[in-house]
C-alpha positions as CSV (number, residue, x, y, z in Angstrom):
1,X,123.2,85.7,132.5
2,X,126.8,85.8,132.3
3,X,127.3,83.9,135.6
4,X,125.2,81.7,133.8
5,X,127.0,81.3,130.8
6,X,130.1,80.5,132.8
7,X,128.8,76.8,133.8
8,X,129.3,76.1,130.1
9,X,132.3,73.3,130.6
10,X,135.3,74.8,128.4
11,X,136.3,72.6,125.2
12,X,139.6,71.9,125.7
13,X,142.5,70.6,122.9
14,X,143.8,67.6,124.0
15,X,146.8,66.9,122.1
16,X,147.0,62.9,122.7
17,X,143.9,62.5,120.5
18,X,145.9,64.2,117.6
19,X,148.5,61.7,117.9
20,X,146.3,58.8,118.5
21,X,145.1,60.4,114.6
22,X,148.5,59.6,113.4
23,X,149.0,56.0,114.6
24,X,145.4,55.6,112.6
25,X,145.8,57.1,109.5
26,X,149.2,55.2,109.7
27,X,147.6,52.2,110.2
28,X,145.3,53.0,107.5
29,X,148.1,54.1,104.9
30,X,149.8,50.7,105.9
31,X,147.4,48.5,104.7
32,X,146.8,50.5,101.6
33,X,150.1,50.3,100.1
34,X,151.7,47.2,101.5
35,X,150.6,44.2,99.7
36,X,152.1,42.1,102.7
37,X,149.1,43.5,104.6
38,X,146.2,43.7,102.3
39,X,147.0,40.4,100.1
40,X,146.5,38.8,103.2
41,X,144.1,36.2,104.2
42,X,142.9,38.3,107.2
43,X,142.9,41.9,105.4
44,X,139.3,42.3,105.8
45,X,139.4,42.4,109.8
46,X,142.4,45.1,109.4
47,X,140.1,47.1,106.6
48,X,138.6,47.6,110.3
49,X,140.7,50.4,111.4
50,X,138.6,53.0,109.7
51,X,136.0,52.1,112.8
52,X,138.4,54.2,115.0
53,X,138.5,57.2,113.3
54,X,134.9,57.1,113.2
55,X,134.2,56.5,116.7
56,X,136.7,59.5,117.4
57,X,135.1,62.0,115.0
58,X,131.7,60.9,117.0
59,X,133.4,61.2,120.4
60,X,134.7,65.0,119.4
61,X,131.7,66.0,117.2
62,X,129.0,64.9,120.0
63,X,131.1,66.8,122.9
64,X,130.5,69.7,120.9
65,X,127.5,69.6,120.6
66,X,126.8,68.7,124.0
67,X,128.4,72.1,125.0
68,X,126.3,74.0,122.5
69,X,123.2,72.4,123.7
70,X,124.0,73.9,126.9
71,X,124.5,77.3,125.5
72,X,121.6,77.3,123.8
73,X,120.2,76.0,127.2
74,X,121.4,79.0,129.4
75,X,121.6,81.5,126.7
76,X,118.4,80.6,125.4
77,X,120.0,80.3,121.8
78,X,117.3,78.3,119.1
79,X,118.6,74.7,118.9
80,X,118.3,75.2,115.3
81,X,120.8,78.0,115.1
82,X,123.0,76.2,117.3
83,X,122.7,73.1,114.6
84,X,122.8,75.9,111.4
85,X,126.1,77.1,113.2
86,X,127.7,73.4,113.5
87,X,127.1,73.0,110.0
88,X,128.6,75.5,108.8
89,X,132.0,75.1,110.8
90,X,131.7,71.6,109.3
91,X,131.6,72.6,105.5
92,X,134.1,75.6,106.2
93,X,136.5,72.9,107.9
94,X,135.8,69.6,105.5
95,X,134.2,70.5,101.9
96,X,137.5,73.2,100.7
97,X,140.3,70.3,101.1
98,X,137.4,67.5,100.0
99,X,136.4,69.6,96.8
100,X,140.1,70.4,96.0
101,X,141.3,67.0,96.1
102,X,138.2,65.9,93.8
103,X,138.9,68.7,91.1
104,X,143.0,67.5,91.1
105,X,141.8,64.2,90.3
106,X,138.8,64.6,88.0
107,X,141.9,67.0,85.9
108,X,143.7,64.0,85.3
109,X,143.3,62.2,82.1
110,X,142.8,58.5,82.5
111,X,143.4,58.5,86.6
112,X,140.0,60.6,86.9
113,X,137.9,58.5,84.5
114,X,135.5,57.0,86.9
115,X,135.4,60.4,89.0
116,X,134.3,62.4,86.2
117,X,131.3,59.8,85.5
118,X,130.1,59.9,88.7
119,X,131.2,63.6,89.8
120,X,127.5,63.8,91.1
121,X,127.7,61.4,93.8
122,X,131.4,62.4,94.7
123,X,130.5,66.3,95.2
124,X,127.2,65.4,97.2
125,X,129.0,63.1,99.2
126,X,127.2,59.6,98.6
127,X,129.9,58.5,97.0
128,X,129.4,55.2,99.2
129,X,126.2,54.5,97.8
130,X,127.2,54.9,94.2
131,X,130.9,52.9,94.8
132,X,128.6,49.6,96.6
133,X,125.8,49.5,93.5
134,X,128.4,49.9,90.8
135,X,130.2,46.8,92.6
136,X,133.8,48.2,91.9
137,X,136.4,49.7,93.6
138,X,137.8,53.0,91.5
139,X,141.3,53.0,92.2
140,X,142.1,57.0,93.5
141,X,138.9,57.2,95.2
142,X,137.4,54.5,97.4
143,X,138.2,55.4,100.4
144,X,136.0,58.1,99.8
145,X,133.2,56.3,101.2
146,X,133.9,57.0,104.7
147,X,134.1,60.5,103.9
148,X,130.9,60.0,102.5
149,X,129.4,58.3,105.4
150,X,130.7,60.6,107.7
151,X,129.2,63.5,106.3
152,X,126.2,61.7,105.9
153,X,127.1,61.3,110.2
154,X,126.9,65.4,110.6
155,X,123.7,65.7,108.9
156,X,121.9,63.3,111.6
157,X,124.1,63.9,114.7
158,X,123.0,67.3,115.6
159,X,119.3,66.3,115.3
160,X,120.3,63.6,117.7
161,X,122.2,65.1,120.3
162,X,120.2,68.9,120.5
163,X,116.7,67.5,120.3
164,X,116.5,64.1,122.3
165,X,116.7,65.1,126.0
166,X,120.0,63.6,127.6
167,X,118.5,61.3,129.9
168,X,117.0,59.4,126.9
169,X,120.5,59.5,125.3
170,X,122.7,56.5,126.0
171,X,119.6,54.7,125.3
172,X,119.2,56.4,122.0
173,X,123.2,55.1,121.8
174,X,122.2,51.6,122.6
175,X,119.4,51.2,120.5
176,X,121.3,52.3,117.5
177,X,124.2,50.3,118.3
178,X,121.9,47.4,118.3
179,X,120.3,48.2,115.1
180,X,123.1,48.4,112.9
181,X,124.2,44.8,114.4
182,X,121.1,43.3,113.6
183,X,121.0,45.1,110.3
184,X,124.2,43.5,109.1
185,X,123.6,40.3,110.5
186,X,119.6,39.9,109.0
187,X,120.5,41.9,105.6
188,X,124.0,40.1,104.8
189,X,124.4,39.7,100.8
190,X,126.6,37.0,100.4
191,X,129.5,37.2,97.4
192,X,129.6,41.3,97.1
193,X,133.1,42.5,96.0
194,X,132.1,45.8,98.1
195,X,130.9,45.4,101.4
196,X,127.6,46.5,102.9
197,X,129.7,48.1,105.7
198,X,130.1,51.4,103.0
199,X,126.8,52.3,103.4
200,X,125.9,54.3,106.3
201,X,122.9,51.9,107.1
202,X,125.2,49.4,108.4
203,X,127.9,51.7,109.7
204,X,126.6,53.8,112.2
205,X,127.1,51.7,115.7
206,X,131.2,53.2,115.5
207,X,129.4,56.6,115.9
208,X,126.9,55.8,118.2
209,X,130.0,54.3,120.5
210,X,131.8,57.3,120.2
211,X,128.7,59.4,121.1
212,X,128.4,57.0,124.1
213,X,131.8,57.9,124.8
214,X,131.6,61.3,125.3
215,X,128.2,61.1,126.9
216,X,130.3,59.2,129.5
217,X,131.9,62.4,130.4
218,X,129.2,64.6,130.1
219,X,128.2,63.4,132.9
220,X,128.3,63.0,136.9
221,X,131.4,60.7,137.7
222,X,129.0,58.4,139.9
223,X,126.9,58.1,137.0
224,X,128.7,56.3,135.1
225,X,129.2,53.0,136.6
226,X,126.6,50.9,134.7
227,X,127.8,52.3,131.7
228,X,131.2,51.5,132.5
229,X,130.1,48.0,133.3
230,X,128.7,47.6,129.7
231,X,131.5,49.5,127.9
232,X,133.8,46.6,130.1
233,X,132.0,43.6,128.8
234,X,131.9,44.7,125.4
235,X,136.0,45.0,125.5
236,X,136.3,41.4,126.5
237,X,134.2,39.8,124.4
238,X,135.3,42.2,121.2
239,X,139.0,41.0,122.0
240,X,138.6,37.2,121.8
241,X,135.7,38.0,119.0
242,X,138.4,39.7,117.0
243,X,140.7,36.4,117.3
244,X,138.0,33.7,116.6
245,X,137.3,35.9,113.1
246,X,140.8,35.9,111.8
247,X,141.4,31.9,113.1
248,X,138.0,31.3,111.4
249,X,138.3,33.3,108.6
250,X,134.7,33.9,108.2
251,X,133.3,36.5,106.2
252,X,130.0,36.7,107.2
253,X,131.0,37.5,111.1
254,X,133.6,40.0,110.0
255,X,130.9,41.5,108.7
256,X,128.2,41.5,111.0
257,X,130.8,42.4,114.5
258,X,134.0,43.9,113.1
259,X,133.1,47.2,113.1
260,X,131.2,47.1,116.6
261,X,134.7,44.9,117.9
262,X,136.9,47.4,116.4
263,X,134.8,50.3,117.7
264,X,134.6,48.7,121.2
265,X,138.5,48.3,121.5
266,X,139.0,52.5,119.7
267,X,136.9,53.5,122.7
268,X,139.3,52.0,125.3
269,X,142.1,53.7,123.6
270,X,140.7,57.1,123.4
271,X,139.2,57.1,126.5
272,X,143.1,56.5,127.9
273,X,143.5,59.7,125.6
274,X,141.1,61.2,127.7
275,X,142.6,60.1,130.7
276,X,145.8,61.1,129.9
277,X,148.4,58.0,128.6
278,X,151.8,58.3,130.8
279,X,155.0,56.9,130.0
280,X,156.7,56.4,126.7
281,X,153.3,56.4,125.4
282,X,152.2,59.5,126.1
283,X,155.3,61.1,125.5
284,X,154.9,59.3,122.2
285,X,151.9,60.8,121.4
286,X,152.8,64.8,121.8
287,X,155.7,64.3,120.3
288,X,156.2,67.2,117.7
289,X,156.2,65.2,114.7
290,X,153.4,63.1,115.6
291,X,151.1,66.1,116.6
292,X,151.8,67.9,113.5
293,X,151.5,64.7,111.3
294,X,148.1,64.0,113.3
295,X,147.1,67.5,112.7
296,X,147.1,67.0,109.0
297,X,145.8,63.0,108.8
298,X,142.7,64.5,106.5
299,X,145.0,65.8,103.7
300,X,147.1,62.3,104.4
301,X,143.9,60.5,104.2
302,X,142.6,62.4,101.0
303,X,145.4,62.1,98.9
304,X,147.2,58.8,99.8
305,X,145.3,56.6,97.1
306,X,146.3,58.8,94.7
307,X,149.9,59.0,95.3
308,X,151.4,55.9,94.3
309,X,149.6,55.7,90.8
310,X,151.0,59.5,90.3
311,X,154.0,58.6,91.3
312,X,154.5,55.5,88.8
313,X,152.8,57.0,86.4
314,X,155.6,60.2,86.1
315,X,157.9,57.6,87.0
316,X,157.5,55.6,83.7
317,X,157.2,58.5,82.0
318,X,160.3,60.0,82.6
319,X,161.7,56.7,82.6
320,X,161.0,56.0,78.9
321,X,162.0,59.3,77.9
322,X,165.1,58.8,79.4
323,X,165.7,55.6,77.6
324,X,164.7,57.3,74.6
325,X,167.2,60.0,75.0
326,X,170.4,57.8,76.3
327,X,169.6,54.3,74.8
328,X,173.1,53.2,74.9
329,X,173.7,54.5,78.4
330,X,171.1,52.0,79.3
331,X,172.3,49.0,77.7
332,X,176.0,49.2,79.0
333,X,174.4,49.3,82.1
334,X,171.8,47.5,82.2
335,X,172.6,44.8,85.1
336,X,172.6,47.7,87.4
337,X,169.9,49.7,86.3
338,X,167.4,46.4,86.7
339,X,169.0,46.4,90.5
340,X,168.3,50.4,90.6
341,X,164.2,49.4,89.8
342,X,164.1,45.9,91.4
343,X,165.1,48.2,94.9
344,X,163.0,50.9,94.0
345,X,160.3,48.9,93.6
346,X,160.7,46.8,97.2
347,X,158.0,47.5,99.5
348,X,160.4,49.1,102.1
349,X,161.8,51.8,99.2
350,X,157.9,52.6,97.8
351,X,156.7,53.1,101.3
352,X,159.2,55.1,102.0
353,X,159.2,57.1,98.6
354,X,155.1,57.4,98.7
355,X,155.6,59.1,102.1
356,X,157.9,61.7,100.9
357,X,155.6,62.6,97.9
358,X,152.4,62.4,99.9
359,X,153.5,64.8,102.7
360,X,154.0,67.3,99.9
361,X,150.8,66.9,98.8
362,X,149.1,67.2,102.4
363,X,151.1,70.3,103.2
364,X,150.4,72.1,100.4
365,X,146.4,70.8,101.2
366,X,147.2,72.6,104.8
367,X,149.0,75.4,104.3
368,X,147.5,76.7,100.9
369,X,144.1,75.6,101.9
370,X,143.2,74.2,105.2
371,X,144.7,76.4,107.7
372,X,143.9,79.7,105.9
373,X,139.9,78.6,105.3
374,X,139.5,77.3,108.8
375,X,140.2,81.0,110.1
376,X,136.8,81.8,108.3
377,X,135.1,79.4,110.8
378,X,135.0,82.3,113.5
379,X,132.2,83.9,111.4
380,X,130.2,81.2,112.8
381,X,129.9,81.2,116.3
382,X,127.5,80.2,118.9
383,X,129.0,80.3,122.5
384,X,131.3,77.3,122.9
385,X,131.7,77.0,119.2
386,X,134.1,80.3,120.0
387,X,136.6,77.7,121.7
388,X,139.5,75.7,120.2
389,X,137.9,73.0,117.9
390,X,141.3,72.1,116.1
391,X,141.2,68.3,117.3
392,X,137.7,68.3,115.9
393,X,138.9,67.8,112.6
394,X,138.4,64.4,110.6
């Protein structure tokens, strides 16, 4: 049994996906709090980035449980256990930071209005669900839907992967890549301020791709040439797909193939992860910095909505009770002052001020709460789940 047990292939940290994690929740950051980017006419193709986190949480999520279906396999571990155990190392890894960041909001007077209405849907995660029939946007919380969609992801995926035998798998991929396609394009709802894309219904195909991904290289290398050959084709149609929808401008088609373009194009870039990126670019991407910064994109991701409301909101604060204090000081210099808030205000400054304040936030969200909590997942073991599952984090 043990010589057995050693043919279970060894989960290894590969630090170019953590980096890859920064340049997306960069991206993501970007065109939340730079008008230049989401005024634009073409924002709702980049709103498409979120497809790649999604097809890399897949990718990482479905290799795990690809190695503990094989120890369940040769160890003859219940599949159920193995899924009770992958459960479990999710909630001990996401809900802490997720629960945290809801109870900081819901404490704040008129910022956590519309999270202490629906606090239900927000703690259960189908937050997605409630955000698309209410028809609004809350302003600290939306992005929350992919949180919500993603947990909503865990909760199938292990049924999936540990109970569909592999060779019916990139089928099983396929099929539900297909599905969601069709989905958007027979069930569009024209002139929705929230996109059907929140709900998990017509989000899934990023997952499936990713799960497709790491099926890829679960398997024999001459094995995967007819794969490769679809996983080809769908990278050069998604590129000049991608082109026609921002020159066109159409909604409907963003709709119905962004998120399969998007995810097509995030698989070619994580699988050169995979790979290994040389160069400047894969110096680039284990770069200190970047690691560490990549390491901690959930905290980034949680609180970055939330940050430049704060931060105006104790900005004007203190402003006015400065001006209350020193109201002469203020008029004599007045002219510069106006300068002082006219640069302070420039999207260059506020980027660069809202990054400062957010790290604070998603250090304190690692150090204080994150890092110490994930040390509990070792109480939860099942074989492979005993490896390094750091870059496993979303």
């Amino acid at each position: 049994m043990a010589e057995q047990e050693q043919q279970v292939p060894v989960i290894k940290y590969n630090p170019q996906l953590d980096g890859l994690r920064f340049f997306a929740v960069f991206f993501v950051v970007c065109y939340h709090w730079l008008p230049s980017i989401s005024e634009n006419d073409t924002a709702f193709f980049f709103g498409g980035f979120v497809n790649f986190f999604f097809v890399l949480s897949s990718y990482l999520i479905t290799k795990i449980l690809f190695s503990a279906k094989d120890k369940s396999r040769v160890a003859n571990i219940p599949r159920y256990q193995v899924m009770l155990v992958f459960l479990m190392r999710r909630t001990v890894r996401i809900f802490p930071a997720y629960y945290v960041f809801l109870i900081v909001v819901m404490c704040l007077p008129s910022i956590g209005y519309d999270l202490r209405e629906n606090a239900g849907s927000y703690f259960a995660y189908i937050a997605n669900y409630t955000i698309y029939f209410k028809q609004s946007w809350p302003p600290v919380t939306s992005h929350i839907w992919t949180l919500a969609v993603e947990e909503q992801f865990y909760l199938l995926w292990p049924f999936v992967i540990l109970f569909i035998p592999k060779r019916y798998l990139a089928k099983t991929f396929f099929f539900i890549i297909l599905a969601s396609l069709l989905a958007r394009a027979v069930f569009f709802e024209p002139g929705r301020v929230i996109p059907q894309v929140i709900l998990t219904q017509y989000a899934i195909d990023p997952f499936a791709i990713g799960g497709l991904l790491a099926y890829l290289y679960a398997i024999p290398e001459d094995a995967r040439k007819d794969i490769n050959k679809y996983l080809n084709i769908a990278l050069y149609l998604a590129i000049p797909t991608s082109i026609a929808i921002i020159i066109s401008k159409s909604y409907y088609f963003s709709f119905v193939l962004n998120g399969l373009c998007f995810s097509s194009i995030s698989l070619k870039i994580i699988e050169g992860a995979i790979l290994g990126y040389k160069g400047f670019l894969g110096k680039l991407l284990v770069q200190r910095v970047v690691l560490f910064i990549g390491k901690i994109s959930y905290s980034i991701y949680l609180y970055h909505l939330l940050v430049p409301i704060l931060f105006w909101k104790v900005f004007n604060n203190l402003y006015g009770r400065l001006i209350g204090h020193f109201p002469y000081f203020f008029a004599d210099h007045k002219t510069a002052i106006d300068s002082t808030m006219k640069f302070l205000a420039s999207e260059p400054v506020r980027f660069v001020l809202y990054s400062g304040v957010l790290m604070l936030f998603a250090l304190f969200s690692w150090n204080v709460i994150e890092k110490p909590i994930n040390k509990f997942k070792v109480a939860f073991k099942s074989g492979p789940e005993k490896q390094n599952l750091n870059s496993a984090g979303s």
